[in-house]
C-alpha positions in Angstrom: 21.2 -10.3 -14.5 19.0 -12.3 -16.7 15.6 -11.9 -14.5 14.9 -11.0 -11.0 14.8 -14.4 -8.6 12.0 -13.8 -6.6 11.5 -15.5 -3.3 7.4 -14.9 -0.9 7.6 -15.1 2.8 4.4 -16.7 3.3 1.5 -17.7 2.1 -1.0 -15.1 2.0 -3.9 -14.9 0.3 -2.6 -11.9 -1.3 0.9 -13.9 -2.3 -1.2 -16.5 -3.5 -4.4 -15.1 -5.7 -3.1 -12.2 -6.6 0.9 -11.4 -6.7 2.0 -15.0 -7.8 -0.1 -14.8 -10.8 0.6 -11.2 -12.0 4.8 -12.0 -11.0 3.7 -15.4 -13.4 3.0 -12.7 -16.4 5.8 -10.4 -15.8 8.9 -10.1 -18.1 12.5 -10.3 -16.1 10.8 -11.7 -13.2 10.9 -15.7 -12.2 9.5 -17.2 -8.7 12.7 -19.3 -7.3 11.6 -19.9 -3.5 8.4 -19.8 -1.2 9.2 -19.7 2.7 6.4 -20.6 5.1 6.4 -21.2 8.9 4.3 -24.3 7.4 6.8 -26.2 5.2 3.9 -28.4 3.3 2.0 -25.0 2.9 5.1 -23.4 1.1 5.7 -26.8 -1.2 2.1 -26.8 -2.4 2.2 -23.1 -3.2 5.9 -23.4 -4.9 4.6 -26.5 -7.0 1.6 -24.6 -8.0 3.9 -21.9 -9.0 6.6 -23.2 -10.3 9.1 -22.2 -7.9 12.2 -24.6 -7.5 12.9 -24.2 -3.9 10.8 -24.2 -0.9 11.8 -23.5 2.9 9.8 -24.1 6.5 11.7 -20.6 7.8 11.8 -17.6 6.7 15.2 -17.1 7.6 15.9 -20.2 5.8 15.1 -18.8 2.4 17.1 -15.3 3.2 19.8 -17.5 4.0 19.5 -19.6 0.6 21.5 -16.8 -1.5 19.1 -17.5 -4.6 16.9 -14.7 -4.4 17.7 -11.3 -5.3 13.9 -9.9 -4.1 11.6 -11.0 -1.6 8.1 -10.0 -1.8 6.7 -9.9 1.8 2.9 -10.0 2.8 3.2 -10.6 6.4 1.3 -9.2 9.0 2.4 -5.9 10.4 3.9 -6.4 12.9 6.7 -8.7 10.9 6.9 -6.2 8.1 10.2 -4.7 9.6 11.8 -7.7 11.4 12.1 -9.6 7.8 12.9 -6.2 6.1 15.8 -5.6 7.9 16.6 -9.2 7.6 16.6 -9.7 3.9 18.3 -6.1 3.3 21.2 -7.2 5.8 22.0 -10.4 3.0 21.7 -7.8 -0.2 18.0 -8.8 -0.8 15.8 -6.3 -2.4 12.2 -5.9 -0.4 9.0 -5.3 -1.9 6.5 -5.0 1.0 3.0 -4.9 1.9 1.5 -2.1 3.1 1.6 -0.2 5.9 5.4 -0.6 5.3 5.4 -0.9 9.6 3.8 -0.5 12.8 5.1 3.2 13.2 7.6 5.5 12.0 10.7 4.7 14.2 9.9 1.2 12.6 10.1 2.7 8.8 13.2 4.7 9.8 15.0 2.0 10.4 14.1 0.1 7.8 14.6 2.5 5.5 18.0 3.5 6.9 19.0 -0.3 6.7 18.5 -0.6 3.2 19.8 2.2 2.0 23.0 1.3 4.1 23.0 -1.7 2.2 22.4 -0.5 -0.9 19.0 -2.8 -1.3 15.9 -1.2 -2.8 12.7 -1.0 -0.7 8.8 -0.2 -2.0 5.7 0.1 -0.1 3.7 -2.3 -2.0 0.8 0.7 -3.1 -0.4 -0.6 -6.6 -3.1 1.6 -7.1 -0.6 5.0 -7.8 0.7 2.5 -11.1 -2.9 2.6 -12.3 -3.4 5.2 -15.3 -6.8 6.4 -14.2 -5.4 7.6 -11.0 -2.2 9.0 -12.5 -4.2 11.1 -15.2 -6.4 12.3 -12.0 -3.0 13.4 -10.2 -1.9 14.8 -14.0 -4.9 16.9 -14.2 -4.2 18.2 -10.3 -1.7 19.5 -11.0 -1.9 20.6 -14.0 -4.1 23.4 -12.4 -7.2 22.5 -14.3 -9.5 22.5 -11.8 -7.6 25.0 -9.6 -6.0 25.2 -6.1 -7.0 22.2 -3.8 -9.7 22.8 -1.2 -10.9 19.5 -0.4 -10.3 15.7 -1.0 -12.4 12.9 0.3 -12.1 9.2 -0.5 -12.7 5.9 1.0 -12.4 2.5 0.6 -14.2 -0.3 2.8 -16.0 -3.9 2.8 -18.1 -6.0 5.3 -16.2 -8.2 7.3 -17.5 -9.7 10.0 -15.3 -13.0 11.1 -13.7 -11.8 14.7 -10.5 -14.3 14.4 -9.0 -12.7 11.3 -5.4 -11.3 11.7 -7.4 -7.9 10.5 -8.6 -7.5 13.3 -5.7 -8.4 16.3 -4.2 -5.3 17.7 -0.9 -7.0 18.4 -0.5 -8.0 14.7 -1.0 -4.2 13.7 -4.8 -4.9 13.0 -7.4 -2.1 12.1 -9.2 -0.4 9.6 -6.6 2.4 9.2 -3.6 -0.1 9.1 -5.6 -2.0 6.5 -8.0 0.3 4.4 -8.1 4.0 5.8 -3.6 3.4 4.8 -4.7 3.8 0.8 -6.2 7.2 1.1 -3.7 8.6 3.4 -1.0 7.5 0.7 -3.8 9.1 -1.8 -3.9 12.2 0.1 0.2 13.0 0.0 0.6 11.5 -3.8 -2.3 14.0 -5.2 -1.3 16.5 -3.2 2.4 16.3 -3.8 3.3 17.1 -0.1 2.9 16.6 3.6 0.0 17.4 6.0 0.6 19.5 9.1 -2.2 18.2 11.0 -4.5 15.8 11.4 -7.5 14.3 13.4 -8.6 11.0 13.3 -11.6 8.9 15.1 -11.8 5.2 15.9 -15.0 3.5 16.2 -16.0 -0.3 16.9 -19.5 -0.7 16.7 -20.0 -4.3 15.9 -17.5 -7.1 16.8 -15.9 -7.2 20.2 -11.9 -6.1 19.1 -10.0 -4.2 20.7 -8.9 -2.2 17.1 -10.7 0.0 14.4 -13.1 -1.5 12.8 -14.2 1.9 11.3 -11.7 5.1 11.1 -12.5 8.2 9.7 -9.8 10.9 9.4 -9.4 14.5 8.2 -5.5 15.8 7.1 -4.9 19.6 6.8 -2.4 20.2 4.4 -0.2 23.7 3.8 -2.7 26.4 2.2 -5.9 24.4 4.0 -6.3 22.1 1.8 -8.4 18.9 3.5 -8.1 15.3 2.8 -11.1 13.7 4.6 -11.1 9.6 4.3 -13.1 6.6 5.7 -11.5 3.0 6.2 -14.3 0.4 7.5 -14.6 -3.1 7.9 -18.6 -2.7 8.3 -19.5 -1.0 5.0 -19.0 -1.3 1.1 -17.8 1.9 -0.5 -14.8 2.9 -2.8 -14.3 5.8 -4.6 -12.9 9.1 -4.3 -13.5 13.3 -5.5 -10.8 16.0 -5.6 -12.4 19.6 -5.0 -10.5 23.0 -6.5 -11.6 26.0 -6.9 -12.2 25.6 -10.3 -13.8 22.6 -10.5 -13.5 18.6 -9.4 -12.8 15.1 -10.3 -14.5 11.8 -9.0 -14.4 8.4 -9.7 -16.8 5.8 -7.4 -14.1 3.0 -8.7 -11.0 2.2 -6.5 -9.6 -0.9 -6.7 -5.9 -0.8 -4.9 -4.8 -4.5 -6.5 -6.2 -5.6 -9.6 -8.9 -3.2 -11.4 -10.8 -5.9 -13.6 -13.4 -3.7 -15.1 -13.6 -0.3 -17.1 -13.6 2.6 -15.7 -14.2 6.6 -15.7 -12.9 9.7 -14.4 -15.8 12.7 -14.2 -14.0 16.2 -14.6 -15.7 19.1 -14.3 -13.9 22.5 -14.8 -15.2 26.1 -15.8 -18.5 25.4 -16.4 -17.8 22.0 -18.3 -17.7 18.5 -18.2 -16.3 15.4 -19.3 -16.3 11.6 -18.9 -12.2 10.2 -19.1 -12.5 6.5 -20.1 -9.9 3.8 -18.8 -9.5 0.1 -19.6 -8.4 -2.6 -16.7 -5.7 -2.8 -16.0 -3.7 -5.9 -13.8 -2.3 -3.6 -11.3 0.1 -5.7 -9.2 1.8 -6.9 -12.3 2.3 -3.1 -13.2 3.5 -2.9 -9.7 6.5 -5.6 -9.9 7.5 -4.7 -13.4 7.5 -1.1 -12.1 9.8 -2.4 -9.0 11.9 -4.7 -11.1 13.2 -1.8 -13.3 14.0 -0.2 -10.3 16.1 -3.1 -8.7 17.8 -3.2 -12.5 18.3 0.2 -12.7 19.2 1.5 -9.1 16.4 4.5 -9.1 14.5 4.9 -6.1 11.3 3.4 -6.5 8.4 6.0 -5.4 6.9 4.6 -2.7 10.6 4.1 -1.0 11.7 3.6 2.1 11.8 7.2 3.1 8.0 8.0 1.4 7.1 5.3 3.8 8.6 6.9 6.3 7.0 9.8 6.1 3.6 7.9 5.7 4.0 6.3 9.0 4.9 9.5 10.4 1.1 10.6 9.3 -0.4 7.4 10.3 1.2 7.7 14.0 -0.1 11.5 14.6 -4.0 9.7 13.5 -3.5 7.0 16.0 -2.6 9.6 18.7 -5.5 11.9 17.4 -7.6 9.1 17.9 -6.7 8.2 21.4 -6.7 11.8 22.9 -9.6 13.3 20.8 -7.2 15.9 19.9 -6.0 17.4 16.8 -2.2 16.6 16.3 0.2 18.4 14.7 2.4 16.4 12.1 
């Protein structure tokens, strides 16, 4: 094939400020269709983009036959509804993260398109941005030593109570939404799974019934922690890797689009050094990343099954959570 037909389900802000434009720059890629449950909303945004088609259904687009990918930024709770959909008519998926509500959603989803011989990606930019794949180089490359501790977060204020952030029944919540990136941080530094983990859910301003803050700790084989904060209620992004020989931080960590400059700090035997990196657009990284994969037939790495195992994580938090209990993974 010549390029990749691309086809959104929905109009998210994320579809619309910052994958349309980076899928705009990327080679072997072209926008063919936009579906909305709002037909005029998916003209407007096909016009602004170029795209020939537009549909008032989902399911309309899926059953078009002129895509061969479908990027999908839904809410949650949709994630594996149009999933399984679009794999069932040989569509490859790109999609948002969490890649579903739980993991007997991801299972299937990932079973589905691998059935059908359809690629599927968590949508995690951020592991495609060379600042934080040097950082996972120099982990383990054993520079700084075994792993003792990890902590990272990444939050912002938000304080409007009707946003689909913050609805439990849409798969709303700090951890579904922010405290997701660190977990997938944890498990890609780390190179494995935890075996237990604790998590606590806090709302101490707007009356929701989710997360607005979630802080988290996973134990991995050896003892290694991962401790992480997701918030709706603070501003803070950044993260520090602890071994026994020494430690890496960064206090930038932008999971779509890192505009500005940015540093490593590693600091090993008794030394220390400052690792420079330029910005980089990380979504378009991301679809050229996924388009070689659809071309190809590899597995990307954020596949069906990583997801899997990611939900598997995020479910033994949310139990953690509601008992007070540490859960075993």
């Amino acid at each position: 094939m010549d390029k990749i037909r691309w086809g959104v389900l929905g109009c998210a802000y994320i579809a619309r400020h910052v994958f349309l434009p980076a899928l705009q720059k990327t080679e072997g890629s072209v926008l063919t269709a936009v579906a909305s449950r709002d037909r005029a909303r998916a003209e407007e945004m096909a016009r602004a983009f170029g795209a020939e088609r537009f549909y008032g259904s989902y399911e309309d687009l899926l059953d078009a036959g002129d895509v061969d990918a479908v990027y999908i930024p839904l809410p949650n709770h949709l994630h594996r509804e149009y999933t399984v959909k679009a794999a069932q008519r040989g569509i490859h998926v790109l999609c948002e993260k969490p890649l579903a509500m739980n993991e007997a959603e991801a299972t299937e989803m990932a079973a589905v398109c691998r059935e059908r011989g359809v690629r599927l990606m968590t949508c995690f930019p951020w592991r495609l941005d060379p600042m934080h794949r040097r950082a996972q180089e120099i982990v383990r490359s054993g520079e700084i030593g075994p792993i003792r501790y990890m902590r990272a977060g990444l939050s912002f204020c938000w304080s409007s109570e009707d946003n689909i952030r913050l609805r439990p029944e849409t798969g709303g919540g700090a951890l579904m939404d922010l405290g997701i990136y660190s977990v997938d941080m944890f498990r890609w530094f780390i190179g494995e799974e935890p075996v237990e983990v604790s998590g606590t859910a806090v709302t101490p301003r707007l009356p929701v019934d989710v997360d607005e803050t979630f802080n988290g700790e996973l134990r991995f084989s050896g003892d290694a922690l991962g401790v992480f904060v997701g918030s709706f209620g603070m501003r803070w992004g950044g993260y520090e890797i602890f071994g026994e020989r020494g430690q890496i931080q960064t206090q930038v960590y932008d999971p779509w689009h890192r505009s500005k400059a940015a540093s490593l700090l590693v600091k090993a035997e008794g030394s220390q050094r400052a690792e420079a990196f330029g910005a980089h657009d990380l979504f378009g990284k991301a679809i050229a990343y996924f388009t070689r994969c659809v071309v190809t037939g590899d597995e990307p790495e954020s596949d069906g099954e990583d997801g899997r195992r990611e939900m598997r994580v995020v479910d033994a938090l949310v139990e953690s959570a509601r008992t007070g209990k540490r859960v075993r993974v």
